[in-house]
N, C-alpha and C positions, 0 to 999 in steps of 0.2 A: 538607352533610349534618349535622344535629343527633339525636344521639341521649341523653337522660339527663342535658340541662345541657350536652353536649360538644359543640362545634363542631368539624366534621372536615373537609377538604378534602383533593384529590389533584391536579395537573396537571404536565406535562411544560414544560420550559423549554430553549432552549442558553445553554449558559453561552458566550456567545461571544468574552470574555475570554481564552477559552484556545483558541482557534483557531487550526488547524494552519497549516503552510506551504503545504500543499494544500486550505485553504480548508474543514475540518470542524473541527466544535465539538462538543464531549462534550453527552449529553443527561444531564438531572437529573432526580431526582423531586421535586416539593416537598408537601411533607406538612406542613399547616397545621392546628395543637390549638389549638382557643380563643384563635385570632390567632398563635399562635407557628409560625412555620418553620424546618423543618427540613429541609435539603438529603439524598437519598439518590443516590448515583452509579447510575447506568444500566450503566456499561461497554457503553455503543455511544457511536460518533457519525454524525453526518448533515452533510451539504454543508446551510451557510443558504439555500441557494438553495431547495434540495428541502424547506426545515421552514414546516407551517403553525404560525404563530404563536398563532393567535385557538383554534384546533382543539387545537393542542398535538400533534400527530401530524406525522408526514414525507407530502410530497404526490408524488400522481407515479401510475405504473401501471409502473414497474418490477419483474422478480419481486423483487430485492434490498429494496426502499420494502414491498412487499408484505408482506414477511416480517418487518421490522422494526416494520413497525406491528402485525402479531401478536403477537409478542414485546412490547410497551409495552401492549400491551390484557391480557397473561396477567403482567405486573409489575406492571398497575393493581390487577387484579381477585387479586393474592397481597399488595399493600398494603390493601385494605380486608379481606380475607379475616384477615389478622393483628390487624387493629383491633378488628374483630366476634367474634372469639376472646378478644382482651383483654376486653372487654367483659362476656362470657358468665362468665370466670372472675375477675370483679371486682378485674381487674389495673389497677393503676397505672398511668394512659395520659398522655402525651404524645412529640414526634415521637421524641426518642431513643430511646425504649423501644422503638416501631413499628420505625425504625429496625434497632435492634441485631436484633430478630426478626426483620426479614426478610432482614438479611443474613446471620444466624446468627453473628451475638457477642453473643446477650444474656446476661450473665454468671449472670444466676439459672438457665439451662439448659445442663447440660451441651454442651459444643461437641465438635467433632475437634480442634480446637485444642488445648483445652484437656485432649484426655485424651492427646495427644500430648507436650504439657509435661509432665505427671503422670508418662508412664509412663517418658521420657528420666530423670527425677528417679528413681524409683521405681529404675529398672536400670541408672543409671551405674555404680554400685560393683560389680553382681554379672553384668554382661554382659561382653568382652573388647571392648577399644577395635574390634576390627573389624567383631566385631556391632552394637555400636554406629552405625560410622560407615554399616551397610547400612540400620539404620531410620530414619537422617538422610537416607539416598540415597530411599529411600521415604518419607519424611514430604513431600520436594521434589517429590516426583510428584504428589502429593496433591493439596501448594498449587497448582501448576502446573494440576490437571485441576480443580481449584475455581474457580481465575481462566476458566479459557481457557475452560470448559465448560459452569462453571455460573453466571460470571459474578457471582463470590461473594469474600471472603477465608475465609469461614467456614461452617462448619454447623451449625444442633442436633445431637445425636447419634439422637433421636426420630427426626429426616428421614431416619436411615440406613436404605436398603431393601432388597430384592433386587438391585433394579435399578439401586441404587448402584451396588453390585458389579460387576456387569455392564456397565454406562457405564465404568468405571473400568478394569477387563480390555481393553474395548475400544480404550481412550483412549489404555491402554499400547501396544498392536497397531501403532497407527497412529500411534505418535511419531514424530516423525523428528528426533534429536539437532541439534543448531546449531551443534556442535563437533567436534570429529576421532572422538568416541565412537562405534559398531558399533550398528545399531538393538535393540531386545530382542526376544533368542528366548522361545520358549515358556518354556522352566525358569526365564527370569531374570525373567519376567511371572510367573509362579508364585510365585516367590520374594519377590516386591512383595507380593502376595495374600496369602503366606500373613505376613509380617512385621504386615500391615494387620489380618487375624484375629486374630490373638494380643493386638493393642490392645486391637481391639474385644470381646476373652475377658475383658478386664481390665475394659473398662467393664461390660460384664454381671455379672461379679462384685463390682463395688462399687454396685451396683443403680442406675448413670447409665443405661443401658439397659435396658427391660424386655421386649426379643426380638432374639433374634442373628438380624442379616439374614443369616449364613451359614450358617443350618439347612439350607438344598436347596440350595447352593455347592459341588459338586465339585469339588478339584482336579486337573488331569491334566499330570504331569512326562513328557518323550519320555523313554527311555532312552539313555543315553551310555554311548559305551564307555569304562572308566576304563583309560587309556594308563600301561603301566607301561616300563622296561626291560627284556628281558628277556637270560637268563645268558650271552648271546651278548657284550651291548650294556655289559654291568656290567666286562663283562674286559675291554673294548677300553676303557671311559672309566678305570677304572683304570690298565692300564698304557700309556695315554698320557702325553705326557711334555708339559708345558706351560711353554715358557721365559717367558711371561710371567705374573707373580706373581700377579696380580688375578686372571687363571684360574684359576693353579693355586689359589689360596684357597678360590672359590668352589666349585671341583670337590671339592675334601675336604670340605665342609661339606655338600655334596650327595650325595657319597660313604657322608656319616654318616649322612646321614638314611636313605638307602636299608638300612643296616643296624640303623638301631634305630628307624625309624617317626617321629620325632618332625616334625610341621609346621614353618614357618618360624620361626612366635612363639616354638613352644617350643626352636627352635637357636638365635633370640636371645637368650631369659631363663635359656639353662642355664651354670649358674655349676658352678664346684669343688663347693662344699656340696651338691650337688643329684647327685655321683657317691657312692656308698656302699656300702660292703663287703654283700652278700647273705647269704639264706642258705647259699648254696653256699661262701663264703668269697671270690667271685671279685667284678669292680665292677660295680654296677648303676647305672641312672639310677632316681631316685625324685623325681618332678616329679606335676604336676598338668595335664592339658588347659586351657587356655585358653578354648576354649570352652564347657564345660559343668563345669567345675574338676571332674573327675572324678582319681581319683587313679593313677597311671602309674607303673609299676615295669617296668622292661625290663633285664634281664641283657646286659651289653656282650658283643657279638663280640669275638675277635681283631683283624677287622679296623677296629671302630669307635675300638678301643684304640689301637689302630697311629695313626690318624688324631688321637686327642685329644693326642698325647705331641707329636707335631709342634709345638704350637701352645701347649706348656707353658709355652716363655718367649717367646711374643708380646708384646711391648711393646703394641699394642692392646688385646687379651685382658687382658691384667693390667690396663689402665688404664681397663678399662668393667669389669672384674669377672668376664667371661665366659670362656666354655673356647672358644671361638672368635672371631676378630675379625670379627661380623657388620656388614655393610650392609645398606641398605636392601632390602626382598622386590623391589622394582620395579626395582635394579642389577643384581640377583641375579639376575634372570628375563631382564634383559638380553644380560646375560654368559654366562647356559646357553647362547644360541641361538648365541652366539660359539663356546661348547665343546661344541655339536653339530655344529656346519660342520666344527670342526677335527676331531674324533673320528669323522668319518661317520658319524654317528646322523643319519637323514633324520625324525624323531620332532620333535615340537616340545617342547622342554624348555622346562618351568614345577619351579619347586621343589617344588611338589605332584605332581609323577610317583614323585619321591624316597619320599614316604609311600606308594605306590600300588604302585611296587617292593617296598618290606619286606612289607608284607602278600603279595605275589604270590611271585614271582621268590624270593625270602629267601626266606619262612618257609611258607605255605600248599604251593609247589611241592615244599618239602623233607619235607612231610608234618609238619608243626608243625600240630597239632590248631587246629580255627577258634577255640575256646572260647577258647584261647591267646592267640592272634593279638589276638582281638577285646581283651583285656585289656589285650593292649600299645600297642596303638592307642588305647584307653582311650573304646572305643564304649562309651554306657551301654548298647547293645545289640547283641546276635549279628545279630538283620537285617540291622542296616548293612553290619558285616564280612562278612554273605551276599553282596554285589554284587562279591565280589571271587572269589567261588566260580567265576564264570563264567569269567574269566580265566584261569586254569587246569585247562582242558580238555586242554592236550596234555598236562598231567601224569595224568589219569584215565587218558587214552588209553595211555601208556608202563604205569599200574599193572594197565589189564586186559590187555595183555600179556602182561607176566610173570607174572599168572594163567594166561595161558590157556596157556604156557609147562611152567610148574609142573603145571597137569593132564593134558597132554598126555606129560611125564614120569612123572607117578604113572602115568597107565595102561599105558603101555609096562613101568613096573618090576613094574605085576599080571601 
């Protein structure tokens, strides 16, 4: 093909230097500008037995041979399709250029890659290392559904569609982990979705994008039930008695949490300075969420107090700075399911029940207004703290009671 002075050619090769132990060799494209070539990877291979050479194509009447030559007919006709687009916008052609555009890293165009880097950069200081580590968990699924799906390392960001999303949803559906990991449910595929939005909110606001493929993208989370203790379950793991120390450590710290809300982050980063006289004159905690650095003031219980005095002269506490000697969340989650066997709690204890109690069990059952709650929890919003309304139903139930107690006496006293 000569277009404009440019000499262009396209055809398939095996590289059969790199030939498996079962006898297949990767397919190339080569892409020839004004005598130069440039190799692009296929990401298929073919048995040399099955490759026409002179054709450049796989020979055969297999459906497998079938479909592979469709696939090399619809990667020839996206290699010219890229070239005749350079062309049109008097881009600067040769193979690497062709190249990077159709495997989506030409660096002149916004990539996923590349808004991926941007935004790690952009929110290492102002996200919480966990958050964090969730949009490295989804950035790996990404690359993973790139390689495996679209047979790519990369994308434009332009190429992002509806139907991205949708391939991608799906792709999650269908994974099946290679390791001891649990496949993903619906909320934790959500949770992929909605971390990849948020990116993608970022590229539409720094105008790398100029339409969000998420405009007609609904998400939809099941509902879960949020598993707390309840006042049954709080007196029995209290007054049990734990001779072995590692338990009983980890039960006072989980003990706490149930009394003043705080996550596991926040029971590792809480130091002495971060306890503070109130306005009531009695000890608060005055800390920040981790998550959304919101800022957190909770008035100590009796019994959280009881718990921090324990752990006053901890040689570990004192030697990491903290008012507990934390371990790791993944020991600690450990160890609950040891001190629910021994407690008869048939409940699966996670350190996040701990925060699920205070809001419940604590404080909402004792009639502690939500507004409250949601503060000490340090939701930026009352919806959140709504999900835990449900939970306490047999407390409505005990208060229309003794309504209906109290009226059933005023009328008797008319």
């Amino acid at each position: 093909m000569k277009t404009a002075g440019i000499t262009f050619g396209v055809l398939f090769y095996l590289k059969t230097q790199k030939t498996t132990i079962q006898g297949s060799a990767p397919i190339c494209a080569r892409v020839t500008v004004n005598g130069k070539r440039t190799e692009i990877s296929v990401k298929r291979s073919v048995k040399a037995a099955e490759w026409d050479e002179r054709k450049g194509m796989a020979k055969g009447n297999r459906k497998e041979i079938t479909e592979l030559n469709i696939f090399l007919n619809q990667f020839k006709a996206k290699i010219i399709n890229t070239y005749q687009q350079m062309l049109l916008n008097d881009a600067a052609i040769d193979g690497p250029a062709i190249r990077d555009r159709v495997m989506g890293t030409d660096n002149t165009t916004p990539t996923l890659m590349a808004l991926m880097e941007y935004h790690n950069e952009q929110q290492r200081h102002k996200l919480a290392q966990g958050t964090m580590k969730n949009y490295h968990t989804t950035q790996r699924y990404l690359k993973i559904f790139l390689r495996e799906k679209l047979y790519r390392n990369d994308i434009a960001l332009s190429q992002l569609k509806y139907k991205f999303i949708l391939d991608f949803e799906r792709y999650l559906f269908n994974y099946v982990p290679k390791d001891h990991q649990k496949p993903l449910n619906n909320n934790g595929i959500m949770k992929h979705i909605e971390r990849l939005r948020k990116m993608i909110n970022m590229a539409v606001k720094l105008d790398w994008l100029a339409k969000d493929p998420f405009a007609s993208f609904k998400k939809h989370f099941d509902k879960v039930e949020r598993h707390s203790l309840n006042g049954k379950e709080l007196t029995a793991l209290t007054n049990k008695e734990f001779p072995i120390e590692r338990l009983r450590h980890v039960r006072d710290m989980f003990l706490f949490s149930c009394y003043t809300g705080l996550s596991y982050i926040e029971l590792a980063e809480l130091t002495p300075n971060k306890i503070v006289t109130g306005i009531d004159g009695g000890l608060w905690i005055s800390t920040s969420r981790a998550k959304t650095d919101t800022g957190v003031r909770v008035p100590l219980l009796p019994q959280a107090t009881d718990l921090m005095e324990i752990y006053r002269d901890d040689p570990r506490a004192l030697n990491n700075g903290t008012v507990f000697p934390v371990i790791s969340n993944q020991r600690m989650n450990g160890y609950l399911k040891e001190i629910a066997d021994i407690s008869g709690i048939t409940k699966t204890l996670t350190f996040h029940i701990a925060r699920h109690t205070f809001a419940t069990t604590v404080t909402l059952s004792n009639g502690v207004p939500i507004e409250s709650v949601s503060k000490m929890l340090g939701h930026t919003s009352i919806r959140t703290t709504q999900i835990y309304a449900k939970v306490v139903e047999q407390k409505l139930s005990e208060d229309m009671h003794k309504l209906e107690q109290r009226m059933f006496t005023h009328l008797l006293d008319d």
